[in-house]
N, C-alpha and C positions, 0 to 999 in steps of 0.2 A: 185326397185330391178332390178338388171341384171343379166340374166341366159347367164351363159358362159361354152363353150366349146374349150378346146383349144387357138388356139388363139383370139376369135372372141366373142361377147357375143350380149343378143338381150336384149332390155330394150325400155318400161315396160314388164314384163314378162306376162300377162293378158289386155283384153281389155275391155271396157266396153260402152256400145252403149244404148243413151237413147234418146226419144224425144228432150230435150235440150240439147242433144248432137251427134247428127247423123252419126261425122266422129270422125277419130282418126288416131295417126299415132304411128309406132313402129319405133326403130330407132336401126341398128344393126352396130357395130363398128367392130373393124379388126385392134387389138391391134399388129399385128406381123409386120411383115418386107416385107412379101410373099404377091403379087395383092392375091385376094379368088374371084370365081365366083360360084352366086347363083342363086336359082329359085325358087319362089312359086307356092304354092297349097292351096287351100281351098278346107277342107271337113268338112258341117254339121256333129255335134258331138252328139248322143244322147245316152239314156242307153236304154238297153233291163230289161224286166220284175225282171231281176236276179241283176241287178244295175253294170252290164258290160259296158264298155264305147264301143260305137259302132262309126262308121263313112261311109257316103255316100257323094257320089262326091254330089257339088253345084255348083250353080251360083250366089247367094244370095247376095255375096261381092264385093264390085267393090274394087280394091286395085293396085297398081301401084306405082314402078312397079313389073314385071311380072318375070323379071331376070335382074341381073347386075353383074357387075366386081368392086369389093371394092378394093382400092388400099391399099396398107399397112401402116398404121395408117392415118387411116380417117374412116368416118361414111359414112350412106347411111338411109335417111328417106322414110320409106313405108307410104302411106296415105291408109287409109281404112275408107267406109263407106256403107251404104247400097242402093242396087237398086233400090229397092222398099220397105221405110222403111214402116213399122207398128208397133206397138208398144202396142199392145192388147195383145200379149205371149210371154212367153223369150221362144228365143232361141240360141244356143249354137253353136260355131264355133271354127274348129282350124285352124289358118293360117301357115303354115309348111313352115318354113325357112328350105331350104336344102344347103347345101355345095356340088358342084359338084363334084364328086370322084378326087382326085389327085393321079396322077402312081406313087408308091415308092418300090425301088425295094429288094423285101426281098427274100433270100438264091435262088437267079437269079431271080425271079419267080416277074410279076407284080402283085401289090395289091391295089385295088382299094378301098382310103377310103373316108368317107362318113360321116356327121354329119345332121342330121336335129334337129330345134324344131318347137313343137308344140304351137304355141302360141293362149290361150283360145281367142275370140270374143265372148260376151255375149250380146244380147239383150234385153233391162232388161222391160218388161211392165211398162205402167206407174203407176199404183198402185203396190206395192208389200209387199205382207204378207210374213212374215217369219214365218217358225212354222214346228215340225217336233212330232214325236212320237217315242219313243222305241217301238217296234212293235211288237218282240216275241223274249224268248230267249230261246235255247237250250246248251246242251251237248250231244256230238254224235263222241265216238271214241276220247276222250282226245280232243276236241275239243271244245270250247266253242264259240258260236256263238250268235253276237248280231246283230238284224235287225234294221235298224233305218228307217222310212219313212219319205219323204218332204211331209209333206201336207200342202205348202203352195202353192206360187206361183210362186216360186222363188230358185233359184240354195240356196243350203247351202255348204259351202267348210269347213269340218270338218276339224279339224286341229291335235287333239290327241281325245283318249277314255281312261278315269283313269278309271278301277274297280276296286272297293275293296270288297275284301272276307271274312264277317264276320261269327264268328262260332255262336253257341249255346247262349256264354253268351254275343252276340252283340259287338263284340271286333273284330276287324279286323288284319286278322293275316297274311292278305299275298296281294299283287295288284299286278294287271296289266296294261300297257299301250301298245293303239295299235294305229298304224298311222293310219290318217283319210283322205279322199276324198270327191272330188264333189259327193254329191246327188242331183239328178234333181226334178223338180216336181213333183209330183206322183208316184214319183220311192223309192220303199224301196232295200236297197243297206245292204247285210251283211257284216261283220266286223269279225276275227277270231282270238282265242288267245289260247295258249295251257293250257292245264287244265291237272292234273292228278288226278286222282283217289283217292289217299290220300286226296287229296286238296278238292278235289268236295264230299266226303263225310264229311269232315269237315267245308262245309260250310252250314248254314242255311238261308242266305242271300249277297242278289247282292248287290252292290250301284254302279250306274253309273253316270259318269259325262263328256258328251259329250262339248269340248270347240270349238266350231267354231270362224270366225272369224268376227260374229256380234252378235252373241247371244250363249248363253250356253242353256246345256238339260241336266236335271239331272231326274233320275229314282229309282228308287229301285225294286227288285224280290225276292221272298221267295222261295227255290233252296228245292226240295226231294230228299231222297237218291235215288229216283227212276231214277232220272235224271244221275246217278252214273254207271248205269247199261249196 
């Protein structure tokens, strides 16, 4: 896959770093007509307790290079690998391709634009469990909310969440889908979809069906009107 912006795109969009595999490179093209000048950043990526994605400066990556000038239609290959590999816990990185501002001039006035991405580094242990739970589910305020937890070892990158909302006589009369994200290890991460009132007293039952992109989680919940309130 290629993530692009404009004129430029970065490919592979994700990386992934294992014992028999310690380096990798990303390759970013520059489809236009226009030289582009760029600069990286590495910053460890993790999530806080609430399944936020967080970020702090690192050193962890050696990558190179560091900045360049892409001529207009041509590529430019970044090598990436680890400092000091280990391979006992995954951890998480994003290497941030930036595009240096270019001056264009709008109603007189200079304006400085800007593109970066974030491109994931993952560190992946050498054994790795997949495995997640549905973890708790609420209504609160027209808001349905579903927790999911990684108890494995290992990132899950959820891709959609189908619910379906059966009534009384087990008949599904209404669903929902909601976009999915990285969960990290340990980390339970919620998920939100709108619910109304009608709806949520007409349901007696959840079904969920989480598709990620190695493994599926499917769940069920028995829903009170209490939860309605």
């Amino acid at each position: 896959q290629i993530l692009e912006a404009g004129e430029w795109g970065v490919s592979p969009i994700r990386i992934e770093l294992d014992k028999l595999n310690p380096t990798s490179s990303v390759t970013v093209t520059n489809d236009g007509k226009n030289p582009l000048n760029f600069t990286i950043k590495e910053m460890e990526w993790y999530q806080d307790e609430e399944g936020n994605d967080k970020y702090r400066e690192s050193q962890d990556l050696i990558f190179f290079p560091k900045s360049f000038k892409l001529e207009g239609q041509s590529s430019r290959v970044i090598r990436i690998g680890l400092r000091n590999p280990v391979f006992n816990k995954e951890k998480a990185y994003r290497l941030f391709i930036e595009e240096l501002p270019a001056e264009k001039i709008e109603a007189n006035a200079f304006v400085a634009i800007t593109i970066r991405f974030g491109v994931p580094v993952i560190v992946k242990p050498e054994s790795i469990n997949l495995n997640g739970i549905i973890e708790k589910v609420e209504i609160n305020k027209n808001k349905l909310i579903v927790s999911f937890k990684n108890t494995g070892n290992s990132y899950i990158k959820i891709d959609t969440i189908n619910i379906s909302l059966l009534n009384e006589d087990n008949h599904i009369f209404s669903t929902r889908q909601i976009s999915g994200w990285y969960v990290f290890p340990s980390i339970s991460r919620k998920f939100y979809t709108d619910i109304t009132k009608e709806d949520c007293e007409k349901t007696k039952r959840l079904e969920f069906f989480f598709q990620s992109e190695t493994k599926e989680f499917r769940g069920t919940v028995d829903v009170s009107s209490k939860n309605c309130e």
